[in-house]
C-alpha positions in Angstrom: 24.1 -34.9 148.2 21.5 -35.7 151.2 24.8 -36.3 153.3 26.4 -32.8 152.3 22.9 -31.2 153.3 22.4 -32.9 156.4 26.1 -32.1 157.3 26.0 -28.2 156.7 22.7 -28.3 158.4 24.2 -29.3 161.8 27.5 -27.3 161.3 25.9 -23.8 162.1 23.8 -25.1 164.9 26.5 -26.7 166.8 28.4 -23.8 166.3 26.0 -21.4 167.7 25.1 -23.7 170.6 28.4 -24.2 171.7 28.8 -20.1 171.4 25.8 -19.6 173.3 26.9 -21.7 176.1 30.5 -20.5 175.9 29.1 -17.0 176.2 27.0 -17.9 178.9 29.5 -19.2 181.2 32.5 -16.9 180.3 32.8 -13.6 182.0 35.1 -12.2 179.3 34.8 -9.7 176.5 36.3 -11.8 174.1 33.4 -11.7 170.7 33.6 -14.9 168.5 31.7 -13.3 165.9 31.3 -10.3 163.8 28.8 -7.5 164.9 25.2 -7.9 164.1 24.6 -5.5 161.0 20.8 -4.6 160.8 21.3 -4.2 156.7 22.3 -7.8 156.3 19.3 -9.1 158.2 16.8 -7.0 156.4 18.6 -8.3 153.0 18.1 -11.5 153.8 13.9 -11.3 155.1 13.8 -9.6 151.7 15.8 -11.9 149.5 13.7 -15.1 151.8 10.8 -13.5 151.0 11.8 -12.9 147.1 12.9 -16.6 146.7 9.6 -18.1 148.3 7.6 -16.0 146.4 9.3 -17.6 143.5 8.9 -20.8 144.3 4.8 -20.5 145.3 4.7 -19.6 142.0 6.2 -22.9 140.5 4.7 -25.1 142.8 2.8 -27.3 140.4 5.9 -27.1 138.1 6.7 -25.1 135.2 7.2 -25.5 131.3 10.8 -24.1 129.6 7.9 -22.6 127.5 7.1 -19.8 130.5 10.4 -19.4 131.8 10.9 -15.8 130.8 8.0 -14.9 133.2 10.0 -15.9 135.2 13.8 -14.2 134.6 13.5 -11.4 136.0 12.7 -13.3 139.6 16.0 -15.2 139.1 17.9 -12.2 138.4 16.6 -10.3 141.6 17.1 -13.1 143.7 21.0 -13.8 142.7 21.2 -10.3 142.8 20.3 -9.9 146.3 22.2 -12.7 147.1 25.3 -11.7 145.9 24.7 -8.7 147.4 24.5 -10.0 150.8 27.6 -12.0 150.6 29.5 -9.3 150.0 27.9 -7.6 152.8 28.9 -10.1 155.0 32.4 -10.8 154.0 33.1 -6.8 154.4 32.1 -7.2 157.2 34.5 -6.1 159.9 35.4 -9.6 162.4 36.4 -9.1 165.7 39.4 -7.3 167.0 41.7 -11.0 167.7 39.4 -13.2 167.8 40.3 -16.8 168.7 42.3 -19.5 166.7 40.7 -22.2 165.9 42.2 -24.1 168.1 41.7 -22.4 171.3 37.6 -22.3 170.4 38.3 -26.2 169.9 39.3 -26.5 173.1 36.8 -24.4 175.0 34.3 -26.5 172.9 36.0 -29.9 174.3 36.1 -28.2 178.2 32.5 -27.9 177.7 31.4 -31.1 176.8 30.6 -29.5 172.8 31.4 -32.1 170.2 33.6 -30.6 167.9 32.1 -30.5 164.1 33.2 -33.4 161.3 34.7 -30.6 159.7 35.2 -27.6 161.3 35.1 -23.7 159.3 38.0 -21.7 159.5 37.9 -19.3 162.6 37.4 -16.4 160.3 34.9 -17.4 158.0 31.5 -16.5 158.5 29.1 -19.4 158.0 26.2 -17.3 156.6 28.6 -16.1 153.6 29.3 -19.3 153.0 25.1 -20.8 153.4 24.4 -17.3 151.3 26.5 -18.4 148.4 24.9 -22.1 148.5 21.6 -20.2 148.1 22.7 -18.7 145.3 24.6 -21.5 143.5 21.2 -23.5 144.2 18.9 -20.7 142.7 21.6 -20.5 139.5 21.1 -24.2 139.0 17.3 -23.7 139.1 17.4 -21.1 137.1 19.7 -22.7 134.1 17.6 -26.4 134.8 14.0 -24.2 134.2 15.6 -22.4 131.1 16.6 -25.5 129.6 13.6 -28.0 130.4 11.4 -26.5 132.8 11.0 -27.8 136.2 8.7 -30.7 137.5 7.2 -30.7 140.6 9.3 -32.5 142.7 12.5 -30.8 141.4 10.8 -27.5 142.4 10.2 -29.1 146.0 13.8 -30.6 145.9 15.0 -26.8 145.1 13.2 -25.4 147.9 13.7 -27.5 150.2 17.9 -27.3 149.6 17.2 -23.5 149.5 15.3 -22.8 152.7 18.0 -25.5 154.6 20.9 -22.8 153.7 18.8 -19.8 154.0 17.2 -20.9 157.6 21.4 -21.2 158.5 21.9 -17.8 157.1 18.9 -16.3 159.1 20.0 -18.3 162.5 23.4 -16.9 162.3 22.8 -13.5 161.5 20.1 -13.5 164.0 22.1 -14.7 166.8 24.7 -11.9 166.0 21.7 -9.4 167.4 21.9 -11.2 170.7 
């Protein structure tokens, strides 16, 4: 599980370093990426700010016993989340944009090592850290219903949570660039 974490972590910022220097050094109009939509980065502050609300609140850790308190905070959050995802894979992507193959080989003429496993050249890799949020934030959700949530598995949520959610935010955020 660490592995998977530590895998997706690197994947978005290799992929935005290597389109950063591309960009930098390439005089052409060709975009990589999807336009930067204002209404997707404010969904997201929101939905960040939402989900580490929640978890201040279950910092010491939480009794099954209290979780409908707490119900209407999961609800909102997936909520948003689902929301945003959709935003983003609505999202219009650019006019031709590259195979995945020729962005493999501008990666390898500038020195970029090329990702384990690399995304399709269409897929957006906040969607995809979007819907890890949420799948994470479900499987809090259904873990406090059942048992509550100790201490550590509230850090141990968080801390998978803000990983995908600081990916999210980078990507989207680099869009406005």
């Amino acid at each position: 599980m660490l592995s998977q974490i530590l895998s997706w972590a690197r994947r978005p910022a290799a992929i935005i370093a290597a389109l950063l220097f591309i960009g930098g050094t390439s005089a052409c109009t060709v975009h990589f990426a999807p336009a930067y939509d204002q209404s997707i980065a404010d969904g997201l502050t929101a939905a960040s700010k939402d989900i580490q609300t929640l978890f201040a609140s279950m910092s010491t850790g939480v009794p099954a016993a209290t979780y409908s308190s707490r119900q209407d905070a999961y609800n909102k959050i997936i909520g948003e989340l689902a929301t945003i995802e959709q935003q983003i894979k609505v999202r219009p992507d650019p006019a031709n944009p590259p195979s995945q193959q020729e962005i493999n080989q501008l990666l390898q003429q500038h020195g970029v090592p090329l990702p384990a496993v690399p995304a399709p050249a269409s897929a957006t890799p906040s969607a995809g850290s979007v819907a890890h949020v949420a799948d994470t934030i479900a499987t809090m959700k259904t873990q406090d219903q059942s048992g509550g949530l100790h201490v550590d598995e509230v850090k141990a949520f968080a801390g998978q949570s803000n990983i995908y959610l600081a990916q999210a935010i980078a990507y989207e955020t680099f869009l406005k660039r």
